[in-house]
C-alpha positions, 0 to 999 in steps of 0.5 A: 329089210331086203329079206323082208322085200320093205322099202326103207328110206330115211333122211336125218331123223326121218324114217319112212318104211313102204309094205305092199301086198295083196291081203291085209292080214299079210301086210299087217304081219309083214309090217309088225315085224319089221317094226319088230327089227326097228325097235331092236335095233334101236336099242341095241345101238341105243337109239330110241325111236318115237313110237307115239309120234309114228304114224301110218296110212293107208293107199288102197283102191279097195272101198272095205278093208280091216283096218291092220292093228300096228305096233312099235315097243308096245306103243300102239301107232296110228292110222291117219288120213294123210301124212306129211313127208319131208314138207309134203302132205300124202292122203291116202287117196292120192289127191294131194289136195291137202298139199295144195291148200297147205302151200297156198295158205302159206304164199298168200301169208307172202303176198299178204305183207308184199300187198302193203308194199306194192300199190300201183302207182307206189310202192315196188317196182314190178322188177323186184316183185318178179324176182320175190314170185321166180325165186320165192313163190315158184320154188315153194309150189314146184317142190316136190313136183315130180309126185304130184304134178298130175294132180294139177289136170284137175280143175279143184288144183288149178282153181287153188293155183290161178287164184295163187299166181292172179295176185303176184302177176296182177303185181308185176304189171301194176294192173288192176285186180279185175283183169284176167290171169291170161293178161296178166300172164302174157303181161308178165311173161310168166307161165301158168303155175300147173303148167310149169308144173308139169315140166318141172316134173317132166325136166326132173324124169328126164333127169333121172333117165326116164324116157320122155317119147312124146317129147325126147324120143327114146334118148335119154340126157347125158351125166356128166362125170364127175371129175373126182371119179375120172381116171389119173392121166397116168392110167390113161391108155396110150394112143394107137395107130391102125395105119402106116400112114398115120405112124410115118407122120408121128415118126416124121413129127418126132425126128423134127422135134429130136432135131430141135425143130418146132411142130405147130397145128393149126385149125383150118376153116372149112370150105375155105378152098384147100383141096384136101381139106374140102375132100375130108369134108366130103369123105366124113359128111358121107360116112356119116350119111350112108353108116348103117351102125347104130350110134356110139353115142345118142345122149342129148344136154341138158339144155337141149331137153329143157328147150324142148320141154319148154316148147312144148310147155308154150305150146300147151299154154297157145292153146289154152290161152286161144280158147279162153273167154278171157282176156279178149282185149290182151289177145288182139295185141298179142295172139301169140304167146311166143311173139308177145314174151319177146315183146313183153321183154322190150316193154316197161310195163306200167299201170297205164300200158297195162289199161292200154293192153287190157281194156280195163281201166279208165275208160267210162265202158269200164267204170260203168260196170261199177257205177263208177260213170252215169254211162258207158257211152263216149262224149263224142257220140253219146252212143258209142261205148268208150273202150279202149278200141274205141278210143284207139281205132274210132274216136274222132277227139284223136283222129289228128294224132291219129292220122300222124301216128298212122303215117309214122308207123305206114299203116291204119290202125284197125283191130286187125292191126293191132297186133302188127303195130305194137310187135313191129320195133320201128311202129311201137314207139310211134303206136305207144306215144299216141295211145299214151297220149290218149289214154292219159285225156280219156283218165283225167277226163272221166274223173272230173 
């Protein structure tokens, strides 16, 4: 295979063999001979390969070729489109569209069965539906997702992926179908599946040893050795000294242990007032200020690659969540993807928080856009829309519950402050207990 410049990979009973060149009729040469190897190989280890169940395709950007007549024992083989590689689908122009579709047919059939279990007022609890989507649903979109994670920046994949992630979140946070995938993502404290992505690609090249610049600079991530390839303590190298003085105090410490005497070493803390300690603080911090020597050793964890990653990851998602026409409701309350997780992660979310923080539920605005009320006006005027920042900030049937609310929490409700009262610690029990309250009257009075 090395002479003949083939890649070759195979696992179990898998063979994949990779011929690259700049004409066809070379490539056709190059790859009948090897199949050639292959076949005699085989059988003079007594292994029979599968001619009519070998494919092949064919990766070009050239618009006219001769199609290469390829062979095996004398079985013809046959030129496909696309070709599926250890549960991964290649097409022969690279779009991986087909991947993308297989794998969405496949959640939805998951979702399908955990849609008849998991209503909004019955069924699983938001916790167990979480955890079926992170340890069942991502692990089958994110694999392989090193080769085809640039397939997700075009709009065809992420249209495929929304529509896959918009049903389980809208599940975790028990809201109603028409709410947006941007509330029900900072709901869920999840992220957007081709954005996650992208970093689980990006984790995994990092990995590997391919630099991340933008990212992690030129440093790569350090390999842990693995303890059955570490030398025998035995072989290890004695420790030397350079100094005299450091050789006088391995003789002092031996004559004290020859005399039966106890050498004990303690750990001083630093900065704790003992002369010579704070003077080898000082020397050390201005060695490693002032060397000019490039560093022994600039790895970085693992750990520390993914926070970066990750950080980058929420930046990329601030982004397009701030400029997205949906979700506008959600984005009052939370205008910061990192700020609303951390409150997310101290918020039982339910079916009626999740009308309070999406504006879609209940309230006659709503229902009137599917002639669910004769009007979209509130009761209190007769001219003011009943949304759910009409029904927090405006309407006089809560202004007392208001008002009490507000002295609680130390300042007025208003659209602005919207977000300043349901982040606060000490102002989001007060804040939910009123908008509850006044939610559940609003609900039980537009269904009569």
């Amino acid at each position: 295979m090395d002479s003949e410049e083939v890649y070759c990979q195979a696992f179990a009973d898998d063979v994949v063999l990779v011929f690259s060149g700049q004409k066809f009729p070379k490539i056709e040469e190059k790859a009948n001979r090897t199949l050639a190897l292959v076949h005699d190989w085989g059988v003079r280890n007594k292994l029979g390969f599968a001619a009519h169940k070998t494919n092949a395709i064919i990766i070009t950007r050239k618009l006219k070729y001769d199609t290469p007549q390829l062979h095996m024992g004398g079985t013809n083989i046959k030129i496909v489109d696309e070709i599926k590689l250890l549960g991964l689908i290649i097409d022969k122009k690279l779009t991986f569209h087909s991947h993308v579709v297989h794998i969405c047919r496949k959640v939805t059939n998951i979702y399908k069965h955990l849609v008849k279990t998991a209503k909004i007022s019955w069924g699983l609890s938001s916790e167990i539906i979480r955890t079926i989507y992170v340890s069942v649903v991502e692990p089958i979109v994110l694999y392989a997702a090193s080769v085809w994670a640039s397939a997700s920046q075009k709009i065809s994949i992420q249209k495929h992926l929304n529509t896959l992630q918009r049903g389980f979140a809208q599940k975790i946070c028990k809201a109603y179908r028409t709410v947006s995938l941007n509330s029900a993502l900072i709901l869920t404290g999840l992220l957007p599946l081709d954005i996650r992505l992208r970093e689980a690609a990006r984790l995994y090249e990092a990995k590997r040893g391919k630099p991340q610049e933008d990212i992690l600079g030129d440093r790569k991530v350090e390999v842990k050795e693995l303890f059955i390839e570490a030398d025998h303590p035995a072989k290890e190298e004695e420790i030397t000294f350079s100094t005299i003085e450091a050789a006088e105090i391995l003789t002092k410490i031996n004559e004290i242990r020859n005399n039966r005497g106890d050498v004990k070493l303690y750990w001083i803390k630093a900065h704790c007032g003992i002369l010579g300690n704070e003077r080898a603080d000082e020397l050390a911090k201005l060695a490693a200020e002032t060397s000019k020597q490039a560093p022994v050793y600039d790895c970085f964890p693992l750990s520390y690659a993914k926070r970066q990653l990750r950080d980058n990851t929420i930046n990329t998602w601030q982004e397009r969540y701030t400029k997205a026409e949906t979700g506008v409701v959600t984005r009052r309350f939370f205008p910061d993807v990192t700020e609303s997780y951390k409150t997310i992660e101290k918020i039982n979310v339910n079916n009626l928080i999740s009308q309070i923080l999406t504006g879609h539920g209940g309230f006659k605005a709503y229902l009137f856009r599917f002639k669910l009320a004769e009007s979209p006006y509130c009761s209190c005027d007769n001219q003011t829309s009943q949304t759910i920042e009409h029904i927090l900030i405006d309407c006089p049937k809560f202004q007392l519950a208001r008002l009490e609310c507000e002295l609680r929490m130390g300042f007025v409700l208003q659209e602005e402050t919207l977000n300043r009262a349901i982040n606060n610690n000490d102002s989001r029990t007060h804040f939910f207990k009123f908008a509850i309250s006044s939610v559940e009257k609003i609900v039980k009075e537009n269904k009569t």
